[in-house]
C-alpha positions, 0 to 999 in steps of 0.5 A, a space after each residue: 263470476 265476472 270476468 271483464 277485461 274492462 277496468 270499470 273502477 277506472 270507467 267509472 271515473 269518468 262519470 261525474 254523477 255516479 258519485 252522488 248520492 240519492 236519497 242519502 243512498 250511493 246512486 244505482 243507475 240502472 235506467 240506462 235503456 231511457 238514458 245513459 250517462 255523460 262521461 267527462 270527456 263529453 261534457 268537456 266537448 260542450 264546455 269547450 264549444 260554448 267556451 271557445 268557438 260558439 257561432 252558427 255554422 255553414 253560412 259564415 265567413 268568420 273564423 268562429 263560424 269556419 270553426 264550429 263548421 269543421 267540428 260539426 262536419 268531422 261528427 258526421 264523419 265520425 258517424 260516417 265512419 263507425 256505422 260504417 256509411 258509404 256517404 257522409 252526407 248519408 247521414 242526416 242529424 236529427 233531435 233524435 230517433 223520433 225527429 228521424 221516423 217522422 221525416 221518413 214517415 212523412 217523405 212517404 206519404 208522397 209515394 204510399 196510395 190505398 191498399 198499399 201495405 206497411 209492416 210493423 212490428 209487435 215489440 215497437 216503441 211508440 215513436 216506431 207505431 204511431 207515425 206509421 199509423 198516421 201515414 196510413 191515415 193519410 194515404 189509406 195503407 193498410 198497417 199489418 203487425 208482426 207477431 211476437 211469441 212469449 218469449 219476446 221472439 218475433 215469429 219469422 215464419 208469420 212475417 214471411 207471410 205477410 210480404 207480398 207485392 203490396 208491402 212497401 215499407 217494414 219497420 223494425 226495432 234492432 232491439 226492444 227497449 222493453 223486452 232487451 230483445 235483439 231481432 234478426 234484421 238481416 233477414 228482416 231486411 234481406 226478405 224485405 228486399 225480396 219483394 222490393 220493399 223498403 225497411 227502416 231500423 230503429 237502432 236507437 237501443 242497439 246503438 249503445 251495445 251493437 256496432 251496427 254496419 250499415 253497409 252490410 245489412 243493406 238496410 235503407 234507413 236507420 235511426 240513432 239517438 245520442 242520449 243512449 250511447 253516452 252523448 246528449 240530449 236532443 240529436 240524433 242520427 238518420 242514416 238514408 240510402 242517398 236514392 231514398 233520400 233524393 226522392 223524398 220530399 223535405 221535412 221542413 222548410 226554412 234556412 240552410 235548407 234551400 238552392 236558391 229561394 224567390 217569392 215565384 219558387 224555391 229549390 231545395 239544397 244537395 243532401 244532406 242540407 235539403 232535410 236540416 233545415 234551421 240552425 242545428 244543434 251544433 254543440 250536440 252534434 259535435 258531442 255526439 261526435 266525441 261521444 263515439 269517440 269515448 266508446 270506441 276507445 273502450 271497445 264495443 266487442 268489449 262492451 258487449 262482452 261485460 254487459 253480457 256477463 252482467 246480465 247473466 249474473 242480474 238474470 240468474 240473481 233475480 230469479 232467486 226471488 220467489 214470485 219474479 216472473 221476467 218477460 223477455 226470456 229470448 235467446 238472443 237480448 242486450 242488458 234489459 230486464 224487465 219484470 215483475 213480482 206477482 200480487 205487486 204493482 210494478 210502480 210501487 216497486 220502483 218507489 222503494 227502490 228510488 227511496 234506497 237510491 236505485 234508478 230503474 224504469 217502471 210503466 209501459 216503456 213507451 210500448 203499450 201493445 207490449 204490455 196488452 200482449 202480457 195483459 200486465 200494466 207494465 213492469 219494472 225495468 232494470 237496464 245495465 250498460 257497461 259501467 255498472 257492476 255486479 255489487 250495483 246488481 247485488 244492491 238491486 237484488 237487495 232492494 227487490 227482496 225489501 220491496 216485497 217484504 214491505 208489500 206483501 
């Protein structure tokens, strides 16, 4: 039984589009690990830039500009603040998780030579694979992999293993966006430390359910897109510590940018300026800014307590169903669920439940070495966050069992 000190009625309300229709059925939107939805109070921050103060920001005098300046800079204090940041301009906007791994991937090609060795995990998303395969193709660094067990459990032990003197970079999911699983970065991080190299975190789908404090876990990057924590589209977060940032190169060259520019030589601007080059997405950024604001006003230790109790009552109702086989059982996990019923393509599952108005994930996720792992072509993936409910569940659990009565 569910027992939230969350009014979700009223939460609710706060999400234009969960009052539509799909298919003529009510929306059951449970992809919320791809994207969640906008509340009112972000979409109200979007109108209202573009309605009241719309102008580039940093490089004029007039009072539009002066405006949009001081609310793009509040939203990276309010980034500053929640992550819990030691400097603001530690803080870089990007358009989104990617965006940010490539510019560290790219920074580090400058600091990697052959036989150097870079760690990854087994459970990444593709954005946290493939640019490290690419700098290990430039720099000729050797990419090991982190095991995982069937569980969806990275094999601690094995990583340890793996450290020595030649490991420079480890990289890390906090949380799989297939799998829910919630990994043990501190000592990811602490034991990556230990033998002097850096790690870079993937919080992109722990952000929406974990207060991450960046200070204390030591960690020296960290990434965020504000899509999955109620904002928009196209920004996102890369936290540096500032000695890492110093010494790696620009991503990008352009405006804002650059000290000083002559056709003989160009220096290049303080942090965090130096790694944002062009105008930014101005009306994003400040949106991310509220959407924090709108989180933190319900409370992530709240948030983090319904999710917990949704997914418990989805884990347990799914189970029901004869020939459902969950992959991802860890101990430790955010609200995803990812599955599959014997003898069914998981496409063909996802299909009928969008014809009875229920949103769900089906594929690789982004996470192919994943699936070869499960050596499975993908699964269908049912992601909660804190404005589902458990009738949504019901509903789900529902159209599961009607899938397989039409499929089988």
């Amino acid at each position: 039984m569910l027992r939230t000190s969350l009014d979700i009625a009223t939460i609710r309300q706060d999400f234009p589009i969960l009052d539509r229709k799909v298919n003529g059925k009510p929306l059951v939107y449970l992809d919320n690990a791809a994207t969640s939805q906008t509340p009112q109070q972000v979409i109200d921050a979007i109108v209202d830039y573009y309605g009241n103060y719309n102008a580039n920001i940093h490089r004029g005098v007039h009072a539009l500009s002066q405006e949009a300046t001081d609310k793009y800079e509040e939203a990276r204090k309010k980034i500053q603040e929640h992550f819990n940041i030691t400097k603001s301009h530690e803080v870089i906007f990007t358009s989104g998780t990617t965006h940010a791994i490539n510019l560290v991937a790219h920074g580090f090609s400058s600091f990697l030579k052959q036989g150097d060795e870079i760690l990854v995990s087994a459970m990444e998303h593709h954005s946290n694979i493939v640019p490290w395969q690419m700098l290990a193709e430039r720099t000729g660094a050797i990419l090991k992999v982190i095991p995982m067990s069937l569980d969806g459990e990275l094999e601690m032990d094995a990583y340890e293993k793996l450290l020595s003197d030649r490991t420079k970079l480890v990289f890390c999911n906090h949380v799989s966006n297939a799998l829910g699983t919630i990994n043990p970065i501190q000592e990811i991080i602490d034991k990556a430390h230990e033998v002097g190299a850096a790690v870079l975190i993937d919080g992109a789908q722990a952000a929406p359910h974990i207060k991450a404090d960046l200070k204390a876990l030591d960690v020296d990057f960290y990434t965020v897109s504000a899509h999955k924590m109620c904002g928009p589209t196209g920004v996102g977060m890369l936290y540096g510590k500032e000695e890492w940032l110093n010494a790696l190169p620009p991503y990008q060259g352009g405006g804002e940018m650059i000290a000083e520019v002559t056709f003989e030589k160009t220096t290049y601007a303080d942090l965090p300026h130096k790694f944002e080059a062009g105008t930014p997405n101005i009306c994003g950024g400040i949106a991310f800014g509220a959407a924090l604001d709108y989180m933190n006003t319900i409370g992530f230790e709240s948030i983090a307590e319904y999710e917990k109790e949704l997914l418990d009552y989805a884990t347990e109702k799914l189970l029901e169903i004869d020939g459902l086989k969950i992959y991802g059982t860890a101990k430790n996990k955010t609200s995803v669920i990812s599955f599959n019923i014997e003898g069914i393509h998981p496409y063909d599952i996802g299909t009928i439940l969008d014809k009875l108005g229920i949103a769900v994930r089906t594929g690789h996720h982004c996470a192919q070495p994943i699936m070869d792992f499960y050596k499975i072509p993908g699964t269908v993936r049912a992601s909660f966050s804190f404005y589902n409910t458990k009738e949504e569940v019901d509903v789900l659990v529902e159209g599961v069992q009607r899938a397989k009565s039409m499929l089988l």
